[in-house]
C-alpha positions as CSV (number, residue, x, y, z in Angstrom):
1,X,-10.2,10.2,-1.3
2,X,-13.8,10.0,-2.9
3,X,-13.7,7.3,-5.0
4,X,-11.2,4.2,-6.0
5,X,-9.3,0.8,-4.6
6,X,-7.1,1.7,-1.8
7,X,-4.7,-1.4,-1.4
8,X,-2.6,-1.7,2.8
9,X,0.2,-4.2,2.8
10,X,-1.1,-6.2,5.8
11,X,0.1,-9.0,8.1
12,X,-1.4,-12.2,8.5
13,X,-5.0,-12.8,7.7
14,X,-5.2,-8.6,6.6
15,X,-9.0,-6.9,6.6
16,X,-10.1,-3.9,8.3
17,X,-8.9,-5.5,11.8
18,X,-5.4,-6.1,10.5
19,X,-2.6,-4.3,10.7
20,X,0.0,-2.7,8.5
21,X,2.7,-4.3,7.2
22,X,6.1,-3.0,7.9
23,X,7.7,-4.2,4.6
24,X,5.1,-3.6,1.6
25,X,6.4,-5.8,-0.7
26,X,7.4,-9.0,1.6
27,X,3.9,-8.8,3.2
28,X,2.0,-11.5,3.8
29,X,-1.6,-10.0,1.9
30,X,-2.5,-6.4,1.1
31,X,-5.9,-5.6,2.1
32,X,-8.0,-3.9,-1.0
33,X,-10.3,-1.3,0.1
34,X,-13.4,0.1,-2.3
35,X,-14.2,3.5,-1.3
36,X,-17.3,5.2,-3.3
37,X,-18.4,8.7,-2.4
38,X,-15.8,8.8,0.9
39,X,-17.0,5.9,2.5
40,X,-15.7,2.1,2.6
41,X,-17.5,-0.2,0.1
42,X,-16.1,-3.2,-0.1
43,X,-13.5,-5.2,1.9
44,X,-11.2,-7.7,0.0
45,X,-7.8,-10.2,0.5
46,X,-5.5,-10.5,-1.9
47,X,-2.6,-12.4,-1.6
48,X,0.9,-11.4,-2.2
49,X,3.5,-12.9,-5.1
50,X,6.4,-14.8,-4.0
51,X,9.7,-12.3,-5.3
52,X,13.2,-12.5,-5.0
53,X,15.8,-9.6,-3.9
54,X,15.2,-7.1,-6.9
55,X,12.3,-8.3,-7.6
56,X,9.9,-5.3,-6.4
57,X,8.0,-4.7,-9.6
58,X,6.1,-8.0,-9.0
59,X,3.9,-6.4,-6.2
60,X,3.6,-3.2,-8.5
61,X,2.3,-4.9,-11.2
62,X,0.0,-7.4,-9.1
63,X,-2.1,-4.4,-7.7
64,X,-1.6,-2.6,-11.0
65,X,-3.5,-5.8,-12.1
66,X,-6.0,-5.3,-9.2
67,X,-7.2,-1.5,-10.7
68,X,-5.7,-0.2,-7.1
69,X,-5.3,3.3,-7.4
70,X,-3.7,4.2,-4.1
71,X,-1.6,2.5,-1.6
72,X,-0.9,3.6,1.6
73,X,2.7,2.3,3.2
74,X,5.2,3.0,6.0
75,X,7.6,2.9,3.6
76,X,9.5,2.2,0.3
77,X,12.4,2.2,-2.1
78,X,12.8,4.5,-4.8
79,X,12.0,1.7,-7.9
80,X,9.0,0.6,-6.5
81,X,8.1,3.9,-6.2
82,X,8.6,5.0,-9.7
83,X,7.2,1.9,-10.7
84,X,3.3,2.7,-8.8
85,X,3.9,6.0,-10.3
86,X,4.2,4.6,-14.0
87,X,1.2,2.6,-13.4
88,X,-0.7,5.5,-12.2
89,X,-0.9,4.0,-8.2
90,X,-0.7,7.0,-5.5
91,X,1.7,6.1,-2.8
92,X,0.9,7.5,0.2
93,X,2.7,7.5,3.7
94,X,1.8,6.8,7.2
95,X,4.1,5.3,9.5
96,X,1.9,6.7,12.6
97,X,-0.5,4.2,12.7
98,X,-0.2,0.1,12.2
99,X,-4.4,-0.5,12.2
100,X,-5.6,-0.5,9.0
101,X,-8.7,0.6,9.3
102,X,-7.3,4.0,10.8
103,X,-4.8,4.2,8.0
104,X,-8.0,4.0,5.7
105,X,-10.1,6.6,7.5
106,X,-6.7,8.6,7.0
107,X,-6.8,8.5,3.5
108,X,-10.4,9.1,3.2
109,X,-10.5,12.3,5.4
110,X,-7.3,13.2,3.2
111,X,-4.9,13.7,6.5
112,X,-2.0,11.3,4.5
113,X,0.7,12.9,2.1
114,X,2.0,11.6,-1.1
115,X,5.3,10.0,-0.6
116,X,8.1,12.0,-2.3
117,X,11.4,10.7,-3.9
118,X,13.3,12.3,-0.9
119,X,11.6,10.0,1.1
120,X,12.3,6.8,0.1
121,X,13.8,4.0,1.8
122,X,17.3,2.8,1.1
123,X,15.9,-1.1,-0.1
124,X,15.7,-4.2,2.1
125,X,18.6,-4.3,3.3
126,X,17.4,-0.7,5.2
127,X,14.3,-2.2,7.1
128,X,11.5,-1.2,5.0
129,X,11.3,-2.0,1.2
């Protein structure tokens, strides 16, 4: 990735130091990353929306809001998926690492995949949203 706002579901406090969270749209913050010419610009919080089962368009729309244009997660469900894809958000997987700042450098170097439908998880209820 060259240019654009990478956003990391994160636990706790988030940043560069964080790590991943496990359940993107239950997080506690996502961490916003500003990358310009491949490297890391700017470092920002923001914190997550309260949302109720069925309710995972409200994180899609909140970084929609935010002019993210990736995000990298260890997972998701199919309608969050489609719903980053209508609001033209790359998903990207990486369930190898919980440090965000590797998952970052990751995504930089262009090591991460997009997420395909196959490869979605099976909701809340499944572990991983």
């Amino acid at each position: 990735m060259e240019n654009g706002r990478i956003a990391i579901p994160s636990n706790g406090q988030g940043g560069l130091d964080g790590t991943r969270s496990g359940h993107f749209g239950h997080c506690d913050v996502f961490t916003l990353v500003d990358v310009e010419e491949g490297k890391i610009k700017d470092v920002a919080i923001l914190q997550n929306q309260e949302h109720v089962q069925g309710g995972c368009m409200v994180p899609v729309n909140l970084l929609s809001e935010n002019r993210v244009t990736a995000l990298i997660v260890g997972g998701i469900g199919m309608r969050p998926l489609m719903g980053f894809k209508q609001a033209g958000i790359d998903v990207y997987h990486d369930d190898q690492h919980l440090e965000i700042n590797c998952v970052v450098n990751d995504l930089i170097a262009g090591t991460l995949v997009e997420i395909r439908n196959d490869q979605v998880c099976g909701g809340a209820a499944g572990g991983q949203m």
